[in-house]
DOVOKOL-623405 format. One record per residue (C-alpha): residue in three letters; x, y, z. Coordinates in nm, 3 decimals. Layout:
BEGIN
<site r="ALA" xx="X" yy="Y" zz="Z"/>
...
This chain:
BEGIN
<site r="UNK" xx="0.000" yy="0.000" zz="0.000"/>
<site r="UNK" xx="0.130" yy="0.309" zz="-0.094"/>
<site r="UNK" xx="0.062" yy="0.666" zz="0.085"/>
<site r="UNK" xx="-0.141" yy="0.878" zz="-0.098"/>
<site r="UNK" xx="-0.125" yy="1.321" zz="-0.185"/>
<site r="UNK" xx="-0.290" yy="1.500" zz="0.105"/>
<site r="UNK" xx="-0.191" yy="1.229" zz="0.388"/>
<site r="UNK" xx="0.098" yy="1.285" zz="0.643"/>
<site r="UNK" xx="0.412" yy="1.157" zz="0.656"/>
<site r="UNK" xx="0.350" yy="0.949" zz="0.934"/>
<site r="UNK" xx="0.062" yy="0.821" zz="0.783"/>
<site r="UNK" xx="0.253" yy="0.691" zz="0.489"/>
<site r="UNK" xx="0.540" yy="0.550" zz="0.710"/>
<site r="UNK" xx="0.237" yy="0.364" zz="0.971"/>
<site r="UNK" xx="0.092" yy="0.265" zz="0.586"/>
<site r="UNK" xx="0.407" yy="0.117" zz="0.446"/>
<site r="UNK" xx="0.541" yy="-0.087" zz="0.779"/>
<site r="UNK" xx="0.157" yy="-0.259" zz="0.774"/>
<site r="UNK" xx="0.208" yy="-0.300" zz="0.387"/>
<site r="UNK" xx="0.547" yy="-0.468" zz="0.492"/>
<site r="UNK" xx="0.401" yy="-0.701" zz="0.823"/>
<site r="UNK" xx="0.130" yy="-0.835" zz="0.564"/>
<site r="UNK" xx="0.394" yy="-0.949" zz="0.315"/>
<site r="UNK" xx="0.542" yy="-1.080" zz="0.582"/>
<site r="UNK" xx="0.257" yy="-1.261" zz="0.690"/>
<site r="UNK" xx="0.193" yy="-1.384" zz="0.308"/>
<site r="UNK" xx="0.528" yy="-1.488" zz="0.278"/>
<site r="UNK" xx="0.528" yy="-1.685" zz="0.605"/>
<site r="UNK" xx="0.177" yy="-1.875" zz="0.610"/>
<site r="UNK" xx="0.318" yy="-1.977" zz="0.229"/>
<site r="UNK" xx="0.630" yy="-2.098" zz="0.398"/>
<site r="UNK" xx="0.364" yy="-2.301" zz="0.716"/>
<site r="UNK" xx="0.232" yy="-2.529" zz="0.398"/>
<site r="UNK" xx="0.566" yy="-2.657" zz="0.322"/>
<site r="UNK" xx="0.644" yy="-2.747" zz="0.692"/>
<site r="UNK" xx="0.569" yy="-3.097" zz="0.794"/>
<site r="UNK" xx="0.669" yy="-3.111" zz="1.158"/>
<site r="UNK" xx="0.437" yy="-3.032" zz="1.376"/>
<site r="UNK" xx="0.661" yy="-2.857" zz="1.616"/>
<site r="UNK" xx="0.810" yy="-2.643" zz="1.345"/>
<site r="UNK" xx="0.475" yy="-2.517" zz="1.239"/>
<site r="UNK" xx="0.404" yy="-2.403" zz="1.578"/>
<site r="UNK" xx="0.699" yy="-2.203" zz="1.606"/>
<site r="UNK" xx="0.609" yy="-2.057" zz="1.269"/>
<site r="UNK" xx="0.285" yy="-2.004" zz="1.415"/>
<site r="UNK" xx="0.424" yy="-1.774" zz="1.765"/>
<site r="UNK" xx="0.613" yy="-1.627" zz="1.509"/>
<site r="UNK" xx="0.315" yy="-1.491" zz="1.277"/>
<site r="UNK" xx="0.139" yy="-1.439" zz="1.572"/>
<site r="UNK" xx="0.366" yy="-1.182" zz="1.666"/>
<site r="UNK" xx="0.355" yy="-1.063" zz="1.356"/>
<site r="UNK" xx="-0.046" yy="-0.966" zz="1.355"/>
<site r="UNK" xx="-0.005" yy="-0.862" zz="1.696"/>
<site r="UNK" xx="0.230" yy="-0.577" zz="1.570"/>
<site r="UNK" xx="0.006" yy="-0.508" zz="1.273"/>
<site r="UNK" xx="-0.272" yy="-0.458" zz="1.504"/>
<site r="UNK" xx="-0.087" yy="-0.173" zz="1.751"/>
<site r="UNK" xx="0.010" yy="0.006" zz="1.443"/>
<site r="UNK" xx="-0.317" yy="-0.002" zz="1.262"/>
<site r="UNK" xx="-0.477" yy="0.177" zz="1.583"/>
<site r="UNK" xx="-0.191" yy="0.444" zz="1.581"/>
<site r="UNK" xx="-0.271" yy="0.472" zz="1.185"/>
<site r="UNK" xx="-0.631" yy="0.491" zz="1.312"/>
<site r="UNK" xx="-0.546" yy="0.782" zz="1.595"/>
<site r="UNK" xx="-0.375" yy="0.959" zz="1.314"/>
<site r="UNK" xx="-0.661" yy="0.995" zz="1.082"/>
<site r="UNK" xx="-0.864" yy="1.123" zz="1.386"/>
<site r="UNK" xx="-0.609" yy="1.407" zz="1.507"/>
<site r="UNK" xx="-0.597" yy="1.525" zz="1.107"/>
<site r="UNK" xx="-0.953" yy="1.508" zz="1.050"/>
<site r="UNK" xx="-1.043" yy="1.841" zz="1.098"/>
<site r="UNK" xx="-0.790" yy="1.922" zz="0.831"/>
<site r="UNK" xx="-0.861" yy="1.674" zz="0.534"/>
<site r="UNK" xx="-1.157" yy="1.731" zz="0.340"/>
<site r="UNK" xx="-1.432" yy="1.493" zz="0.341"/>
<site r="UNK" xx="-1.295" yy="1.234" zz="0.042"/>
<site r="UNK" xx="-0.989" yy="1.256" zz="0.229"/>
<site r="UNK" xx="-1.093" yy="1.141" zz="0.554"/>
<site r="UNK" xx="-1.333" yy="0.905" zz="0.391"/>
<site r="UNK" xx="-1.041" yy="0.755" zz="0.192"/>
<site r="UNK" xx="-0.813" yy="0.688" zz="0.502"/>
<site r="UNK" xx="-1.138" yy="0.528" zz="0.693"/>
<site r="UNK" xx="-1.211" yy="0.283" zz="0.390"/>
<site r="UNK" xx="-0.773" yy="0.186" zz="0.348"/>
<site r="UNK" xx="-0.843" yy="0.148" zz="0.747"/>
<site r="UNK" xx="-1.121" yy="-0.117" zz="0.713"/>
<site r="UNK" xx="-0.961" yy="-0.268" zz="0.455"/>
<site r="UNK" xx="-0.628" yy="-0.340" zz="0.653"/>
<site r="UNK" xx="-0.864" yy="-0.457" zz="0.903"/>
<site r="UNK" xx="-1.025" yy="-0.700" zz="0.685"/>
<site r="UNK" xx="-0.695" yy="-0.831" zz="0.576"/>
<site r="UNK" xx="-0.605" yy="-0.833" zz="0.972"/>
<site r="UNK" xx="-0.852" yy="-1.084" zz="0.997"/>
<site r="UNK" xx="-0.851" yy="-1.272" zz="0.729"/>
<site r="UNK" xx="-0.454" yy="-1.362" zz="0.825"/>
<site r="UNK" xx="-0.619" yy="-1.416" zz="1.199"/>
<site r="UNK" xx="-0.845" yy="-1.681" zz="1.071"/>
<site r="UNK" xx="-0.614" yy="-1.813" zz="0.893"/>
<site r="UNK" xx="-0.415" yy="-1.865" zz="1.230"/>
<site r="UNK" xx="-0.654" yy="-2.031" zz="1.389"/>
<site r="UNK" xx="-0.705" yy="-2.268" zz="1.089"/>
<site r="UNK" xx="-0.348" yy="-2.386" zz="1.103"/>
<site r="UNK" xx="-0.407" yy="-2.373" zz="1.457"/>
<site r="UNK" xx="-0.681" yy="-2.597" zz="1.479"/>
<site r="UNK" xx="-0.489" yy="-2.874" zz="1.230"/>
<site r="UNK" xx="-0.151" yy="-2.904" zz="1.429"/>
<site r="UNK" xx="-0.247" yy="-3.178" zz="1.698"/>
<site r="UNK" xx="0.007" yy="-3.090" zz="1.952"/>
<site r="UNK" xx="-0.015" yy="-2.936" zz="2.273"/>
<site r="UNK" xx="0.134" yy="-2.628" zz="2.234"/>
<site r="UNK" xx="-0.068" yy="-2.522" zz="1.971"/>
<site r="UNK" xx="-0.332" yy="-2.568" zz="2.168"/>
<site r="UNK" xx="-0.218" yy="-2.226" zz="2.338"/>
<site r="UNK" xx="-0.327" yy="-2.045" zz="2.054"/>
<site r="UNK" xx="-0.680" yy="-2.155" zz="2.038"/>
<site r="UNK" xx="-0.927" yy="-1.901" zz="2.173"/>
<site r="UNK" xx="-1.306" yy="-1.893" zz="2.298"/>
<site r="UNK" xx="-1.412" yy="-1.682" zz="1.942"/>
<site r="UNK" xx="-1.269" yy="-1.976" zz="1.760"/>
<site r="UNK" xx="-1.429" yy="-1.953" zz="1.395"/>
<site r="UNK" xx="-1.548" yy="-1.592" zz="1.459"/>
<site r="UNK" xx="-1.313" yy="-1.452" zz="1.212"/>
<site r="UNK" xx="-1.416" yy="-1.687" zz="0.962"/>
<site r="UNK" xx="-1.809" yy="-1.576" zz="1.027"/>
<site r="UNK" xx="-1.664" yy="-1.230" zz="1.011"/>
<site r="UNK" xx="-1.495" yy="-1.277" zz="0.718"/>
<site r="UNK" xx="-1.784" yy="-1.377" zz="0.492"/>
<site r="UNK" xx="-2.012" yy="-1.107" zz="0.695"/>
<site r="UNK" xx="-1.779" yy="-0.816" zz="0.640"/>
<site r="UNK" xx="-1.942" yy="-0.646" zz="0.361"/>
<site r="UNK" xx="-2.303" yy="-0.627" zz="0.532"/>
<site r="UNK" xx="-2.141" yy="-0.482" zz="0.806"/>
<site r="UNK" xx="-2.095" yy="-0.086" zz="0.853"/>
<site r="UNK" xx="-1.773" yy="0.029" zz="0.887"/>
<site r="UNK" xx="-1.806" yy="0.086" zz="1.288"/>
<site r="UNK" xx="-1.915" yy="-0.280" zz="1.323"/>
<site r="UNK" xx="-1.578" yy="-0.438" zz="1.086"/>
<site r="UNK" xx="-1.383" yy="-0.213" zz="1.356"/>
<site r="UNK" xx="-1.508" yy="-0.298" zz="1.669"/>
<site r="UNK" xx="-1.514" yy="-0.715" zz="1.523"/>
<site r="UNK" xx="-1.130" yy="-0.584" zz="1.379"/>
<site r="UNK" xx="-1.054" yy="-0.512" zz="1.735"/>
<site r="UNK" xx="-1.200" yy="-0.802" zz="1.902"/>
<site r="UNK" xx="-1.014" yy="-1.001" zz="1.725"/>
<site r="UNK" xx="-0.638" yy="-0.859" zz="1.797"/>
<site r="UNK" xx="-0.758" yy="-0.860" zz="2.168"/>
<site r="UNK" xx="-0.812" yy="-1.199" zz="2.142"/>
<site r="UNK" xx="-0.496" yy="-1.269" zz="1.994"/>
<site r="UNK" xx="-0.308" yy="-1.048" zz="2.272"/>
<site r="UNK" xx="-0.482" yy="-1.236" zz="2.521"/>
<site r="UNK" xx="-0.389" yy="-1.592" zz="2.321"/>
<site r="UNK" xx="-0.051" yy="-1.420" zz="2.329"/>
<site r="UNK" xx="-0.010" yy="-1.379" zz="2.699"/>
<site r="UNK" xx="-0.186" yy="-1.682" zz="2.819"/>
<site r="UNK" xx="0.124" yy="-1.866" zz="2.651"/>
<site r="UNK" xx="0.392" yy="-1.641" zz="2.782"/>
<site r="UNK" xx="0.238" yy="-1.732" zz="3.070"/>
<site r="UNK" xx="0.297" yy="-2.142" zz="3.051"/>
<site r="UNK" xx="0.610" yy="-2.051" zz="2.897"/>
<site r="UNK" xx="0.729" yy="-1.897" zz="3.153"/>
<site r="UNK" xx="0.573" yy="-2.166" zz="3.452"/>
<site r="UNK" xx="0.753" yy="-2.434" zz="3.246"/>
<site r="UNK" xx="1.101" yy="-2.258" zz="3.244"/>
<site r="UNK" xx="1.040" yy="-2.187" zz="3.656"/>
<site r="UNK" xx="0.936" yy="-2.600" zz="3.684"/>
<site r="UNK" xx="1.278" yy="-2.656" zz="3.491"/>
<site r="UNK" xx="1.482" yy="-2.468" zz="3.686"/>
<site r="UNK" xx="1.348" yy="-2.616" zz="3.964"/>
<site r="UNK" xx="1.386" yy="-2.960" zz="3.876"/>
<site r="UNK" xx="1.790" yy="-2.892" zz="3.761"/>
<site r="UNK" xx="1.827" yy="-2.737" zz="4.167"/>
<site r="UNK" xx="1.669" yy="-3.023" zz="4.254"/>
<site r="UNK" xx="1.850" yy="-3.246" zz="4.073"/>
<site r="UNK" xx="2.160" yy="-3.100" zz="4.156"/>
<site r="UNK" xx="2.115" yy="-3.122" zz="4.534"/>
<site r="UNK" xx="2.051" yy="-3.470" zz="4.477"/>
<site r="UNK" xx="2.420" yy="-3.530" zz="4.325"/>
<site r="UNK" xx="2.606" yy="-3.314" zz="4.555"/>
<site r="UNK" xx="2.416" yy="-3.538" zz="4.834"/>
<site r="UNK" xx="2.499" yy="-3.903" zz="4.623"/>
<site r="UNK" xx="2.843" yy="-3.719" zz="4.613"/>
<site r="UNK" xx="2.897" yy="-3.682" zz="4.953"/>
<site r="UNK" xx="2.763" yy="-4.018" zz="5.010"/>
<site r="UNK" xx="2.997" yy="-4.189" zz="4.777"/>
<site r="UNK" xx="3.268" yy="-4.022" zz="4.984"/>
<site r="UNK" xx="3.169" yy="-4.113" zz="5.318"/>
<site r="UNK" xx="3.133" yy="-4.480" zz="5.191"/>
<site r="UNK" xx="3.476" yy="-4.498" zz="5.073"/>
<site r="UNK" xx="3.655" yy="-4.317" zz="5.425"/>
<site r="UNK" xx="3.431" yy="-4.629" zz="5.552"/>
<site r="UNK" xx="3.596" yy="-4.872" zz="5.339"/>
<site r="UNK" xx="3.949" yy="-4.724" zz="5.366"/>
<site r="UNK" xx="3.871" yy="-4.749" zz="5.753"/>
<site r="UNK" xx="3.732" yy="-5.130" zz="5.749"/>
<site r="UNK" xx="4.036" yy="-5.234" zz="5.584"/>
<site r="UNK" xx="4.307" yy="-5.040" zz="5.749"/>
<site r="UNK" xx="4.131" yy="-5.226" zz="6.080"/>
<site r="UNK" xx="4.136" yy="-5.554" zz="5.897"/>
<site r="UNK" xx="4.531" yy="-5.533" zz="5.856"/>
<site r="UNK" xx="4.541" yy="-5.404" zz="6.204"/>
<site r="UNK" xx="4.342" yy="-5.717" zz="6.315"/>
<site r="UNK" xx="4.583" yy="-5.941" zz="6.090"/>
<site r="UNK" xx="4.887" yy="-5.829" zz="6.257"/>
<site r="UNK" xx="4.772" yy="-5.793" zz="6.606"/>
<site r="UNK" xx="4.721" yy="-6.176" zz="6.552"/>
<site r="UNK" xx="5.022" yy="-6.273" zz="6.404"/>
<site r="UNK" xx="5.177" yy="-6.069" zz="6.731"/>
<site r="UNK" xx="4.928" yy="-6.260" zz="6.985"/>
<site r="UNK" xx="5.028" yy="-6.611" zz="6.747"/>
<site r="UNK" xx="5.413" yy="-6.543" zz="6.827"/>
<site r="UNK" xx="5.366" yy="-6.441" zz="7.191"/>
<site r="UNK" xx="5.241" yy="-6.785" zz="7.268"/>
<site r="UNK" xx="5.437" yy="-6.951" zz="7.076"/>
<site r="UNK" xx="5.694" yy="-6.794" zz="7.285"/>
<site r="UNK" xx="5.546" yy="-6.836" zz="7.576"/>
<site r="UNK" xx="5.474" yy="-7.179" zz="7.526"/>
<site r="UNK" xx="5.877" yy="-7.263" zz="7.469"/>
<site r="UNK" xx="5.949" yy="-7.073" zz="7.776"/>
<site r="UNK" xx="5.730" yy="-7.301" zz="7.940"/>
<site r="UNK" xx="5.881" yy="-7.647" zz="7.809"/>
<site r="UNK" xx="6.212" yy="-7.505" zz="7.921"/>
<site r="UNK" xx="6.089" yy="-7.480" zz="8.308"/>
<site r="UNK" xx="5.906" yy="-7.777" zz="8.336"/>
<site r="UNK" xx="6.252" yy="-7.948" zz="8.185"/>
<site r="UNK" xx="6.462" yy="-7.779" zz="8.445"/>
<site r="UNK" xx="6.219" yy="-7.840" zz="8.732"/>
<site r="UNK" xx="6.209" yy="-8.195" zz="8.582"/>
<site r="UNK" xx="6.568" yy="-8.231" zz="8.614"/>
<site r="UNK" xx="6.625" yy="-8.047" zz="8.935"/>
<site r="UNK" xx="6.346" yy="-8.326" zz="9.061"/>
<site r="UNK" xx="6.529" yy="-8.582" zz="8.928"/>
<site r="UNK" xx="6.837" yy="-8.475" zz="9.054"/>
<site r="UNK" xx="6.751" yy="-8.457" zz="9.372"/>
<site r="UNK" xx="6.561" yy="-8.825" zz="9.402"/>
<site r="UNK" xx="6.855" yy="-8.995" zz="9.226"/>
<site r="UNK" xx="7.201" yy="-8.792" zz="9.277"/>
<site r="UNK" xx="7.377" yy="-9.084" zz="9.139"/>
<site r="UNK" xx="7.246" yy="-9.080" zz="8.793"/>
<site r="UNK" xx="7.503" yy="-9.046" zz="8.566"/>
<site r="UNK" xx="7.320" yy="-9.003" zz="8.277"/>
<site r="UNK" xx="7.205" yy="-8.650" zz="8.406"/>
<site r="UNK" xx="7.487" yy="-8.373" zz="8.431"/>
<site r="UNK" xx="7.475" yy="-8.167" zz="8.750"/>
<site r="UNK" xx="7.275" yy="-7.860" zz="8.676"/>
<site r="UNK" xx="7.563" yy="-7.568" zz="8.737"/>
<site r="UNK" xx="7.478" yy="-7.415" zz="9.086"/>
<site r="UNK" xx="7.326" yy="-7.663" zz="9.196"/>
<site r="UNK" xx="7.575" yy="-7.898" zz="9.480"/>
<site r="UNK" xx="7.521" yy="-8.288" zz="9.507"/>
<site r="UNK" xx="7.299" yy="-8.355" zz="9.785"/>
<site r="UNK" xx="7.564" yy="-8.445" zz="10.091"/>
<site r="UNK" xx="7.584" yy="-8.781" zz="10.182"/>
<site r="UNK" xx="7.444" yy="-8.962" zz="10.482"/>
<site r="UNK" xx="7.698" yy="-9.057" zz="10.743"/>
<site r="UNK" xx="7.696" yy="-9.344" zz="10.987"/>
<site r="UNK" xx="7.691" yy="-9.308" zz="11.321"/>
<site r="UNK" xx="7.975" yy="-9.582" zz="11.435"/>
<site r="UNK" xx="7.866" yy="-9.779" zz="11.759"/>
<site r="UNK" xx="8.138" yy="-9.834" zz="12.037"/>
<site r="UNK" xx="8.145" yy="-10.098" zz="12.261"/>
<site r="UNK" xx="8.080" yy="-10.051" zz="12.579"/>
């Protein structure tokens, strides 16, 4: 759409940026039939959704415009701008409609964001249009793009609740390692500890093993002295036992000799 004589500058620059958004929008529901995946189209969709949503806050500042220079256009003038108005309405809605078409196709979730309680009202409006006056395509025009704002900000809205339940579940997820962390440590102090007592055990037996062995040749050794000093003693003329060093022969007995009287 170009600007035409007698309009404003602004008006022609509000004009050409809508003439630009509906390309846009041409070009990019002519891109949505060659996309197969369903999650593709739905970011196609958000995107062309943000698209009308633009075109709609800029045809109400083209439609403040004509009102602050109505008192100096003529009457063709101002009837002009109100009739290019309605018509980028009409096209407003027909690429809304559109929207919800695509909309109602995609069978995934998401998409179901988009989906709004005037669901097939643009259609209705669509084939209604020309038996409506021009305040009537307007205030149906503006339904519309409030519905889409509102379709807009309900899925912000889950957007952003599913990005807060993420980031809760990765803090949650990360307390849980630190704590398996810390648990895997303590278990292996445990195990260092278990086997450093294990060794300790070992050679604390091996220590207890020798002592009585020791103790137990210690013994043999008395009772084989004592046996010999017994021995000794009973029998001082056994030759076959050696005289324990220390240890004197037992004296021998005298006789008392008898004189006679």
């Amino acid at each position: 759409m170009a600007s035409s004589t007698g309009v404003s500058e602004e008006l022609g620059e509000i004009e050409g940026q809508i003439s630009d958004i509906f390309r846009a929008l041409s070009n990019g529901f002519q891109k949505l039939e060659k996309i197969k995946d369903s999650n593709r189209q739905s970011r196609q969709l958000e995107e062309l959704t943000g698209k009308m949503k633009e075109c709609k806050r800029l045809i109400k500042e083209f439609d403040r415009e004509v009102k602050d220079l109505e008192y100096k256009n003529d009457a063709d003038t101002t009837k002009m701008l109100n009739e290019k108005k309605q018509s980028m309405i009409k096209e407003l809605n027909s690429y809304v409609a559109l929207k919800k078409q695509y909309a109602s196709n995609i069978e995934n979730k998401r998409v179901d964001l988009f989906e709004g309680p005037g669901e097939g009202f643009a259609e209705e409006n669509g084939l209604l249009a020309s038996n409506m006056s021009n305040q009537q395509l307007m205030d149906q025009g503006n339904r519309m793009m409030d519905e889409t704002d509102q379709v807009i900000e309900r899925s912000k809205k889950v957007v952003h609740e599913t990005v807060n339940v993420g980031t809760e579940t990765a803090a949650a997820l990360k307390a849980q390692t630190e704590q398996m962390s810390r648990i895997v440590n303590e278990l292996d102090s445990i195990h260092f500890s278990i086997k450093k007592a294990t060794q300790l055990v070992k050679e604390l037996g091996r220590q207890v093993a020798t002592d009585r062995c020791i103790m137990g040749l210690l013994f043999l050794i008395v009772v084989g002295v004592i046996t010999i000093i017994i021995v000794k003693i009973v029998n001082p003329h056994n030759k076959d036992i050696r005289d324990i060093p220390g240890l004197a022969p037992p004296a021998p007995s005298r006789r008392l000799l008898a004189y006679p009287y």
